[in-house]
C-alpha positions in Angstrom: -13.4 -21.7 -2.3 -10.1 -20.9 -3.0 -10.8 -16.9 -2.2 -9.2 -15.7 -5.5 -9.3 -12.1 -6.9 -9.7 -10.8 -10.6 -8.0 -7.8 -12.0 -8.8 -7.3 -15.7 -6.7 -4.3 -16.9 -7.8 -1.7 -19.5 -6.2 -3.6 -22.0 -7.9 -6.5 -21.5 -11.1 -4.8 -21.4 -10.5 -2.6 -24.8 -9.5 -6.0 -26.4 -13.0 -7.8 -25.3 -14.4 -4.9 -26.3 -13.3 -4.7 -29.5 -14.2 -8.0 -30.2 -17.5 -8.4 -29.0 -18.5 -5.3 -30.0 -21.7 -5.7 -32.4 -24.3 -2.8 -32.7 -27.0 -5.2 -34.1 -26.8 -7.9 -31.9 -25.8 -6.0 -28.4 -24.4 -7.4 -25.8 -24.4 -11.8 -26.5 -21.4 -11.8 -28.5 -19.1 -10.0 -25.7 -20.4 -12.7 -23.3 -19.6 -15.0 -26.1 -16.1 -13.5 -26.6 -15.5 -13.4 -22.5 -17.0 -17.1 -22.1 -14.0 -18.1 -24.6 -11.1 -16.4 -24.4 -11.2 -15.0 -20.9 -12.9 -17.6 -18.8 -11.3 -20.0 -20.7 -7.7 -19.0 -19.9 -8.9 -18.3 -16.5 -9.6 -21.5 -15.9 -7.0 -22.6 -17.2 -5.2 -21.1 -14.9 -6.5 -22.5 -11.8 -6.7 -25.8 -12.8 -3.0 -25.7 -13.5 -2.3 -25.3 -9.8 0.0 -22.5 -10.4 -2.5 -20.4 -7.5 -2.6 -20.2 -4.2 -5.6 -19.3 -1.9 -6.3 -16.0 -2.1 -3.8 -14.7 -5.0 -5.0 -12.3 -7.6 -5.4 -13.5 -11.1 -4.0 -10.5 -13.8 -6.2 -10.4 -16.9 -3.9 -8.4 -19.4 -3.5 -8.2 -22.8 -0.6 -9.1 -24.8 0.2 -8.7 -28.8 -3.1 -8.7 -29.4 -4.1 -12.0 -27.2 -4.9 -12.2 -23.6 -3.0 -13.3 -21.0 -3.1 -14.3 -17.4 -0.8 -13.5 -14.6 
């Protein structure tokens, strides 16, 4: 509703990565990892109130944690 973009930079992504990343059990714990820690903070986020309609949300990372912007 509120017509917001995502940007998730490469450091994000190498940190998700890097944590889900399991040969044996492929891809359910990187959607475990995104589901809490990056939708999470995301959420977060919006529900702060801190956005405005159409604003881009920044998905960085940051001393080893993710942050939003």
């Amino acid at each position: 509703d509120q017509m917001l973009a995502l940007e998730v930079t490469d450091g994000a992504k190498r940190l998700l990565i890097d944590e889900g990343y399991d040969p044996v059990f492929g891809a359910r714990p990187l959607r475990r990892v995104i589901q809490t820690r990056a939708e999470t903070l995301i959420a977060r986020k919006i529900l702060s109130g801190a956005l405005s309609g159409g604003d881009t949300i920044v998905l960085d990372a940051e001393n080893g944690e993710l942050a939003c912007r």
